[in-house]
C-alpha positions, 0 to 999 in steps of 0.5 A: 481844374488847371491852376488859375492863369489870371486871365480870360482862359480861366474859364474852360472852353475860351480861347484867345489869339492876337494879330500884332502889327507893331509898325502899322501900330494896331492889332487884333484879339479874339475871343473864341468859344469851344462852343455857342455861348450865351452872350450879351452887351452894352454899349455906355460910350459916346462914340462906338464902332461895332458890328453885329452889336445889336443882336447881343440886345436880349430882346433879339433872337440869337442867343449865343455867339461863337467868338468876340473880336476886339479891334483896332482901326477905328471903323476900318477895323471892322473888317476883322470880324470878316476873317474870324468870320471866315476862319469859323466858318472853315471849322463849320462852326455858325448858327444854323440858317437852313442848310447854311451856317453863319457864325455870330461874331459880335465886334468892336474896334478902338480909335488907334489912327493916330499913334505914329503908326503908318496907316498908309495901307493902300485900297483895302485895310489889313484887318481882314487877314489880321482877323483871320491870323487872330483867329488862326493864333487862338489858344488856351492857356497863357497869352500875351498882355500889353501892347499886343492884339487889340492893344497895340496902339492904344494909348491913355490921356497919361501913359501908353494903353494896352490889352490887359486881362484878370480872373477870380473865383466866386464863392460858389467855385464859379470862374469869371474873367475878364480882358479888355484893350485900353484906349481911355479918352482919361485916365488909368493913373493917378495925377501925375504918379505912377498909381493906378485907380484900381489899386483898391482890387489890385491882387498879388502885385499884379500891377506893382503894388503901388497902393494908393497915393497919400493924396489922389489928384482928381483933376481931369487928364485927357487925350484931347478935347476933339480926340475919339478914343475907346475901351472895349473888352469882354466878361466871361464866366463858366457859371450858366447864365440866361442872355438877360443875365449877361447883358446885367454882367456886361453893365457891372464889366462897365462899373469896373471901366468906372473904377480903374479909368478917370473919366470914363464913358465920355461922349468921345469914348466908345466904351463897349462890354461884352459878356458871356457864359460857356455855362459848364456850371448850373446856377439859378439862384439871385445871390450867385449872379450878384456875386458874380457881378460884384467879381465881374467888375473888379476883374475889369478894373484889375485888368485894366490896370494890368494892360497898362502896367503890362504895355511897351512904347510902339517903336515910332516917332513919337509915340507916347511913353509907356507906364514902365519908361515913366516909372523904370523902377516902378514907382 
């Protein structure tokens, strides 16, 4: 197998393309499946956005997705999945409905309407052809981290957010990865200081090689008291996995939010996981999927840390610093 990458396209067949629009001050990222994978999700913010989200429920009858699309724009940004939508659906590629196909592209979008950015898009917002141009970028292999894609406005109670990823490989040689854009209501750092919260997971410097502070300031740091925010991304792995499976890796991907963001999952947060397995590996015994879950949630917070630690000031007035001007020496 390829040399690991440290991100989602460690595992084979996934694909991932940005849409970047640095003077709107938002983007796209898609996540794109070679094939249908199994697929679930949980949703443990307080103020989400998303489309077709209760269908990743595993009660519901659609097993399996075609791609995930991360988004900025708030609820204006929901417009995105209808050009990954229309991309797919050129390829062929959906779910079978009679001589129809639809592809299932489940979605979710982060509050970025207010970072400097001009949103003065006219009638129609400009997600549905950056989903498509997303769509159209997607490759394997290396891809951008910071603000880029879905991280390009987001930003954090401290320093600028951004789209961040990391992988591992569990004992059993399955590979499970995870990405995810940053737009915490709190914290990826510590008090004041350039620390991250995930430093207990952090591997090879990924993200400085701080460690922790002699003494770590616990004191609560928002955005604001009235400001939307959210922190959405994706757990995948290559090990097989039932749809019930998923839904339990997308709540341990919410464990790794928990760990790598102060506070998290607020009632202004939309804090949203998706999860899912190309299955190129069997696998049915319990002790794999909890080692898997174990992983699934250090790789979030590694990648969470790892999008800040990556993301670049927007080139507007005003917009907030990023964790490499605070720290130009890093640290």
């Amino acid at each position: 197998m390829p040399d690991l990458l440290n991100l989602i396209t460690d595992i084979e067949g996934v694909s991932v393309g940005h849409a970047t629009d640095l003077a709107l001050g938002s983007g796209v990222t898609v996540i794109v499946f070679d094939e249908p994978a199994v697929a679930s999700g949980t949703v443990l913010g307080g103020a989400p956005g998303g489309r077709d989200t209760g269908l990743l429920d595993p009660s519901m009858t659609v097993n399996a997705v075609d791609a995930f699309v991360l988004s900025g724009g708030s609820a204006f940004g929901l417009d995105a999945a209808g050009g990954v939508q229309a991309g797919l659906r050129e390829l062929g590629r959906g779910f079978a409905v009679g001589s129809v196909r639809i592809p299932i592209v489940p979605q979710a979008i982060l509050m970025d309407l207010l970072n400097g950015g001009d949103k003065d898009w006219g009638l129609h917002s400009p997600y549905r052809d950056m989903g498509y141009t997303a769509l159209q970028a997607a490759a394997k292999g290396t891809f951008a981290l910071g603000t880029t894609g879905a991280g390009t406005g987001a930003t954090t109670a401290t320093v600028k957010g951004g789209l961040g990823s990391a992988s591992a490989v569990s004992s059993a040689g399955y590979r499970v990865a995870a990405i995810v854009a940053v737009n915490a209501l709190g914290s990826a750092t510590i008090g004041d200081g350039p620390h991250f919260w995930a430093a207990p997971f952090e591997k090879d410097a990924e993200f400085g090689g701080l460690g922790m502070p002699a003494v770590a300031d616990h004191r609560m740091r928002l955005k604001g008291m009235n400001t939307p925010a959210t922190t959405i991304g994706a757990v995948v792995t290559d090990a097989q996995l039932t749809k019930a499976e998923a839904h339990r890796l997308s709540l341990a991907g919410h464990d790794g939010f928990a760990r790598a963001l102060l506070p998290a999952h607020l009632p202004l947060d939309g804090d949203t996981v998706f999860a899912a397995s190309t299955a190129k590996h069997r696998r049915d015994d319990m002790a794999s999927l909890m080692e898997l879950c174990h992983l699934a949630t250090i790789v979030m917070a590694r990648a969470i840390a790892r999008g800040v630690y990556a993301a670049t000031a927007l080139p507007v007035e005003g917009a907030q610093k990023a964790w490499r001007d605070c720290y130009p020496n890093g640290r």
